[in-house]
C-alpha positions, 0 to 999 in steps of 0.5 A: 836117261836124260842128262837133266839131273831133275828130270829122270825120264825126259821128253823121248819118255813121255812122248812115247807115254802119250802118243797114240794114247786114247784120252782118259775119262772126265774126272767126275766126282759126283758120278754114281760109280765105284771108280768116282770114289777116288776122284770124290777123294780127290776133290775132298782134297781140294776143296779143303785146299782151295776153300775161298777160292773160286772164281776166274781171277785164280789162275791155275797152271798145271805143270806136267799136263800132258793128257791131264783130266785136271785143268777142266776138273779144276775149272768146272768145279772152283771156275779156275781160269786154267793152263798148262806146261808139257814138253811132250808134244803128244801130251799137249795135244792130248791135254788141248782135245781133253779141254775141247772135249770138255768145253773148258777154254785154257791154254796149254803151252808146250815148254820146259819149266826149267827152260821156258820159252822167253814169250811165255816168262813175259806174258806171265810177269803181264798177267801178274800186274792184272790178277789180284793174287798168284797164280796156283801151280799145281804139281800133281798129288802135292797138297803140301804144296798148295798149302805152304806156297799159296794158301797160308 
């Protein structure tokens, strides 16, 4: 157990998850088999919540990515530039061959969101001078987040 009172697994955890672990099938919604109906229902999810939004200027982050089938989801479906944040090496490894496998470019950095690297806070406070709106945080299975924080 980790010492962090928001973190109740902690790096060792998910390193352990991850490493060794074989990549996960795309996310593909449009695909003609039984297990797509969950991701159809995701993806109703969010194009609800992303309506209006496509495009390269939105900026996504995925916080928690490690072996995340979402950043190439989001960036094939709304055309999303997409990164992500992991503590886990295994998990930013496996996030970065997901997005190779794919043929999505994004970036995955291997952080603490409770404890960036100083490099990443300043490239992100650069990047907000350059993109007309924020970046969307997306925190996996949080729909109220999107709505409250970016889209009202």
């Amino acid at each position: 157990m980790t010492e962090n009172p928001r973190d109740l697994a902690g790096p060792g955890y998910w390193n352990e998850v991850w490493d060794g672990k074989a990549l996960p099938p795309p996310m593909r919604p449009e695909e003609d088999r039984l297990g797509a109906w969950v991701d159809r229902q995701f993806h109703d999810l969010f194009s609800e919540a992303f309506a209006g939004l496509r495009g390269p200027a939105v900026r996504l982050c995925e916080v928690g990515c490690g072996c995340s089938v979402w950043l190439p989801y989001f960036a094939r479906s709304f055309g999303f530039t997409v990164e992500g944040i992991d503590y886990s090496p295994p998990g930013v490894a496996q996030s970065q061959a997901i997005l190779r496998r794919e043929g999505v470019d994004g970036a995955v950095h291997l952080a603490d969101l409770f404890a960036p690297a100083a490099a990443l806070l300043r490239a992100e406070l650069d990047l907000k001078h350059v993109l007309p709106r924020k970046p969307l945080v997306l925190c996996p299975f949080s729909k109220h987040c999107f709505r409250r924080t970016f889209l009202e």
